[in-house]
C-alpha atoms as one frame of an Amber mdcrd trajectory, in Angstrom:
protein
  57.468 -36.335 -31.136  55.676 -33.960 -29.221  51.780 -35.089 -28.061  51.577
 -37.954 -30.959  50.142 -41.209 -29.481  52.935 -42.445 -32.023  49.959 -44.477
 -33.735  50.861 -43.791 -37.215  47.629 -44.180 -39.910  47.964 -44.805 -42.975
  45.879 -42.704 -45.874  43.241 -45.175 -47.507  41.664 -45.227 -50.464  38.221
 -43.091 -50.347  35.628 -45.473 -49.286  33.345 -44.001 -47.262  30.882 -45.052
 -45.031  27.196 -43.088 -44.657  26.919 -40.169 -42.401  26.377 -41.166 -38.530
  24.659 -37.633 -37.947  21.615 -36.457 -39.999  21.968 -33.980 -42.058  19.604
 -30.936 -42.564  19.981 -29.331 -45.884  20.450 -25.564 -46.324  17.635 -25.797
 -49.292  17.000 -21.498 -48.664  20.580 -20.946 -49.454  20.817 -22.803 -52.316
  20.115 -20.791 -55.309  21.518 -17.774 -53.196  24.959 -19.844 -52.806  25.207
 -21.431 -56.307  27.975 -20.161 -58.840  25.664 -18.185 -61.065  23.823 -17.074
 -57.665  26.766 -15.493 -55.793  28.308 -14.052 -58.535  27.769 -10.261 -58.181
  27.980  -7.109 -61.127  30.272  -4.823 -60.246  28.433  -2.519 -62.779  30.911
  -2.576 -66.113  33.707  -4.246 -64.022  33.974  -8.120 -64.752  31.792 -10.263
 -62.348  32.829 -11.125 -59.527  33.391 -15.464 -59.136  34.079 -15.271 -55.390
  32.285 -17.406 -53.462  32.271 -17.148 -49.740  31.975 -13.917 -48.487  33.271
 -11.901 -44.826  31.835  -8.899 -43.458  34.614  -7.007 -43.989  38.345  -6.934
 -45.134  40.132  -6.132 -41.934  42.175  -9.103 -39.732  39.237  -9.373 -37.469
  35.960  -9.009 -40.166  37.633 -11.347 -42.805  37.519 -14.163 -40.211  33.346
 -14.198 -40.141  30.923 -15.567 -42.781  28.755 -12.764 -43.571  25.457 -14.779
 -43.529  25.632 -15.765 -40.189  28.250 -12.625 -38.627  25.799 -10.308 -36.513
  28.895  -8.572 -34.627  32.475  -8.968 -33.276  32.645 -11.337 -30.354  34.900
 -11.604 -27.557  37.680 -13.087 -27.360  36.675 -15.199 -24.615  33.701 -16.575
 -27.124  35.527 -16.696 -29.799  38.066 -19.378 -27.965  34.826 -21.520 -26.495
  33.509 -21.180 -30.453  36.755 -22.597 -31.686  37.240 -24.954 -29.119  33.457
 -26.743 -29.605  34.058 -26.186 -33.485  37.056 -28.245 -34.192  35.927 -30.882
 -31.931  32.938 -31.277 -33.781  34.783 -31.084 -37.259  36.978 -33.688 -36.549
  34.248 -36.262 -34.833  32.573 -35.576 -37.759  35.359 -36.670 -40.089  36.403
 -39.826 -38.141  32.556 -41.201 -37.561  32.201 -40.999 -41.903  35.951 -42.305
 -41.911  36.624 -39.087 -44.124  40.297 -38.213 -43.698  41.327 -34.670 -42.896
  44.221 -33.247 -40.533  45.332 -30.022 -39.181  47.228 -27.489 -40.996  49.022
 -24.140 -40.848  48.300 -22.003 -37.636  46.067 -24.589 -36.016  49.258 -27.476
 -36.472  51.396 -24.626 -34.831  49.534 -24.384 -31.943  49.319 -28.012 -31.760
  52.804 -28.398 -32.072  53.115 -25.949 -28.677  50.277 -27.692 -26.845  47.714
 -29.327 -28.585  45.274 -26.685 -28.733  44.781 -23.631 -30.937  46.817 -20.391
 -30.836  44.941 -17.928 -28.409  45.850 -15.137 -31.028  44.488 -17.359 -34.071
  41.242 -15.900 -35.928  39.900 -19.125 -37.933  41.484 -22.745 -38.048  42.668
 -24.239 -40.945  42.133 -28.177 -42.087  43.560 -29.914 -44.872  42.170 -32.513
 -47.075  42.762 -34.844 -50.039  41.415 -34.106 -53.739  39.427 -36.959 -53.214
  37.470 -36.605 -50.152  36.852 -32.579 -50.932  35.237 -34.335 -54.276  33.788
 -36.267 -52.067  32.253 -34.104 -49.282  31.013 -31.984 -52.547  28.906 -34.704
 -53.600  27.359 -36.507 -50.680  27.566 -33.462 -47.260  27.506 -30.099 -49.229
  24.665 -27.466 -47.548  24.106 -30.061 -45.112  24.260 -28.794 -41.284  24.985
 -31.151 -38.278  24.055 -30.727 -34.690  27.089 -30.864 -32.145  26.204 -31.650
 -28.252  29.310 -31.821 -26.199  30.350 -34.757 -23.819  28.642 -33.448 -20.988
  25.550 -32.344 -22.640  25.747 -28.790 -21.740  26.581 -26.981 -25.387  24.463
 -27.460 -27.963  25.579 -26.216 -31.451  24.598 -26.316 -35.221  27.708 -26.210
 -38.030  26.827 -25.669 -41.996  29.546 -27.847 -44.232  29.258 -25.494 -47.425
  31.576 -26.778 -49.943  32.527 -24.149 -52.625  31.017 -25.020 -56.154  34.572
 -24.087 -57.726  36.470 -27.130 -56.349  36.728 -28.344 -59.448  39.378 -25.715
 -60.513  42.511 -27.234 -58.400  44.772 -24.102 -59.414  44.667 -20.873 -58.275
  42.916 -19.432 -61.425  41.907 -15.206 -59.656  42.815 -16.234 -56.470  39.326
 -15.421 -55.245  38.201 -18.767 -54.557  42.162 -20.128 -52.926  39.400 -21.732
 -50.049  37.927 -25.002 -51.114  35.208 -25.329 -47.726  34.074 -24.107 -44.987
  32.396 -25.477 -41.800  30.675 -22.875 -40.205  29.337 -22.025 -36.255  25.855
 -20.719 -37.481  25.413 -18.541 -34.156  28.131 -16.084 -35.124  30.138 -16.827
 -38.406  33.506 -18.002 -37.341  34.538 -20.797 -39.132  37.139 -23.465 -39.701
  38.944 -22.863 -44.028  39.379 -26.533 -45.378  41.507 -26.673 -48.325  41.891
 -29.430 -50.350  45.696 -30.869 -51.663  45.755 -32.183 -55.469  48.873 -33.496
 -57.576  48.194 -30.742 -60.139  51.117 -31.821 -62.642  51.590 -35.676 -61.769
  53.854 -36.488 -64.483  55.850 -33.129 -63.924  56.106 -33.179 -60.182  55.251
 -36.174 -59.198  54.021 -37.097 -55.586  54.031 -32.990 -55.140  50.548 -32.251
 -53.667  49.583 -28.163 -54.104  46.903 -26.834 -52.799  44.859 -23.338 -54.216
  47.344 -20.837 -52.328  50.846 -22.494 -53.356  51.695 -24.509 -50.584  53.380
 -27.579 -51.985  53.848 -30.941 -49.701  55.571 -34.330 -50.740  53.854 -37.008
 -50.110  56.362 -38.574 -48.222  55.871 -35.755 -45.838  52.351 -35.872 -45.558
  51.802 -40.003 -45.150  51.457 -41.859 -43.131  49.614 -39.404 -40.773  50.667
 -39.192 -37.281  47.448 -39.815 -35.094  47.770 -37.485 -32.053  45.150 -35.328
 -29.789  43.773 -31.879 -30.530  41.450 -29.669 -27.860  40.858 -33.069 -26.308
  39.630 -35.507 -29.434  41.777 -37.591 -31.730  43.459 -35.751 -34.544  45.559
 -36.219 -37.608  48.628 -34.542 -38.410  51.241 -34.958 -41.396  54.078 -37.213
 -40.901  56.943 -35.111 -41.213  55.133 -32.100 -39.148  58.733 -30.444 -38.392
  59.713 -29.917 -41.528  56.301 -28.931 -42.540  55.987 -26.059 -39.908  59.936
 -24.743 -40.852  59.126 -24.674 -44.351  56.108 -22.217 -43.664  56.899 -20.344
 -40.655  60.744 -20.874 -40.126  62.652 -22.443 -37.087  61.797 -19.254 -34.885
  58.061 -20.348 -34.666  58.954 -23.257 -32.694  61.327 -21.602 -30.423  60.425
 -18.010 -29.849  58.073 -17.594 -26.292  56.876 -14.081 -26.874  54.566 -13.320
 -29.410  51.597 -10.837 -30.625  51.261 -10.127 -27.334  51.296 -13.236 -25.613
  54.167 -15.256 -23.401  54.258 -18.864 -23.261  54.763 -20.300 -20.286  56.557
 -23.646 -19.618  54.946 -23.933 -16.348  51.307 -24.399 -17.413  52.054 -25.225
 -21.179  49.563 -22.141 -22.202  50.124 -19.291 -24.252  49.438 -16.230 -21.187
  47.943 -13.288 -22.865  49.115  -9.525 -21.591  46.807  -7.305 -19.745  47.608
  -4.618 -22.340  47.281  -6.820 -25.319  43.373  -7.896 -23.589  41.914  -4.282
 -22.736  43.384  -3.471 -26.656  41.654  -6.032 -28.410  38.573  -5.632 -26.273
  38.589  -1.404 -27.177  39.599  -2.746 -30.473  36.598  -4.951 -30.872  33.768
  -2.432 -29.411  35.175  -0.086 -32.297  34.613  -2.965 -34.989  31.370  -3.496
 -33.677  30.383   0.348 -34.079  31.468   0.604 -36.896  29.523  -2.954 -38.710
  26.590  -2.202 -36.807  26.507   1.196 -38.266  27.519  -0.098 -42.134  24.523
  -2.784 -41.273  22.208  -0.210 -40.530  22.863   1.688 -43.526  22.558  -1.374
 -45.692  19.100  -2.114 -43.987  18.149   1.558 -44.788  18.943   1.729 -48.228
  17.837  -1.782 -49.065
């Protein structure tokens, strides 16, 4: 089993203890972020229920919160905001004994090396019904300062839980993410969704989340506890079967991909010279572009 510490943990019931970090609440964003306060007109168009907003709908824009995007960063920041983000996501989860783990793309690029996939936009987290009740209640709007081991990066992250996490089916599809926690410099952010047992006497021990990903238990417990970008993780018991079931055999096999090579030697993911001066030409043209749409907003508003 590739990079466990083949300490298997067993999911608990949801006692919690109190927060080890203070917490700051958002209060200015509160009215703006309630359900009645994000919902926008769309003139004689039905109202809009979505609740977290990007900049934009492209790959790249609809990977930024739009309260805190101010432009497109690199992709060398983007990997150092990722990096510092999860860490601080998942200290923050083990010091309030709140169970989460690692899902989709980000348990993919564990799976490779235990670290996120260079190509990756956002990082995805999985968490019971329970605690994402839970986190609702008692850390919703709350933000939590982040110093790294060594004391030199010093970051803030907002935990802003979506007020429609009481709806565990897909209902539009416009709220599918259940939570967010959020690098306030820039925007990127980590999607947390939440897995309930939406027909228990149907299906049961079938746990679904918003976007129709189905897991049996027995393939989620116990978790696995392992290492991810250098702090203790959590990842679903039968992880294999998870990752086939989603992205087929080929993800775990195939060494070239969206423009990267992995190489065996280093156990990284080696990004092309053609891919890098492409995403970089690729980026400045984003930025034009939202800086311009951001002045006209400014202007008209």
């Amino acid at each position: 089993m590739r990079l466990c510490t083949c300490a298997a943990t067993v999911a608990t019931a949801s006692l919690f203890l109190s927060s080890l970090a203070v917490p700051t609440p958002e209060n200015t964003s509160l009215v703006r972020n309630s359900p009645v306060g994000r919902i926008e007109s769309r003139g004689d168009k039905k109202p809009s229920t979505k609740y977290f907003y990007e900049p934009g709908g492209s790959l790249t824009l609809g990977h930024y919160d739009k309260r805190y995007f101010k432009g497109i960063v690199s992709d060398d920041e983007r990997t150092d905001t990722q990096k510092h983000m999860i860490r601080a996501y998942l200290n923050f989860f083990r010091e309030n004994d709140l169970d989460t783990w690692i899902a989709h793309g980000t348990l993919l690029g564990w799976w490779w090396n235990g670290k996120r996939l260079p190509w990756d936009f956002d990082l995805d987290t999985q968490v019971a019904d329970g605690t994402l009740q839970h986190i609702g209640r008692v850390h919703n709007q709350t933000k939590y300062p982040y110093v790294s081991y060594d004391g030199i990066v010093q970051r803030e992250y907002l935990l802003d839980v979506n007020p429609w996490i009481w709806e565990r089916e897909r209902g539009d599809g416009a709220n599918i993410i259940d939570a967010r926690w959020i690098d306030t410099r820039n925007g990127l952010f980590i999607d947390i969704t939440g897995l309930s047992e939406t027909h228990p006497k149907e299906r049961p021990g079938e746990w679904v989340c918003k976007n129709y990903h189905r897991y049996q238990t027995s393939d989620l417990y116990p978790m696995r506890e392992t290492m991810f970008e250098g702090v203790v993780a959590k990842v679903p018991y039968n992880y294999d079967k998870i990752l086939v079931d989603e992205y087929q055999e080929k993800a775990l096999v195939v060494t070239e991909f969206n423009g990267h090579r992995w190489d065996p030697a280093i156990r990284e993911w080696v990004r092309s010279q053609e891919v890098a001066d492409k995403e970089e030409a690729e980026r400045k043209k984003q930025a034009e572009e939202a800086a311009k749409k951001a002045n006209k907003e400014a202007k008209s508003g």
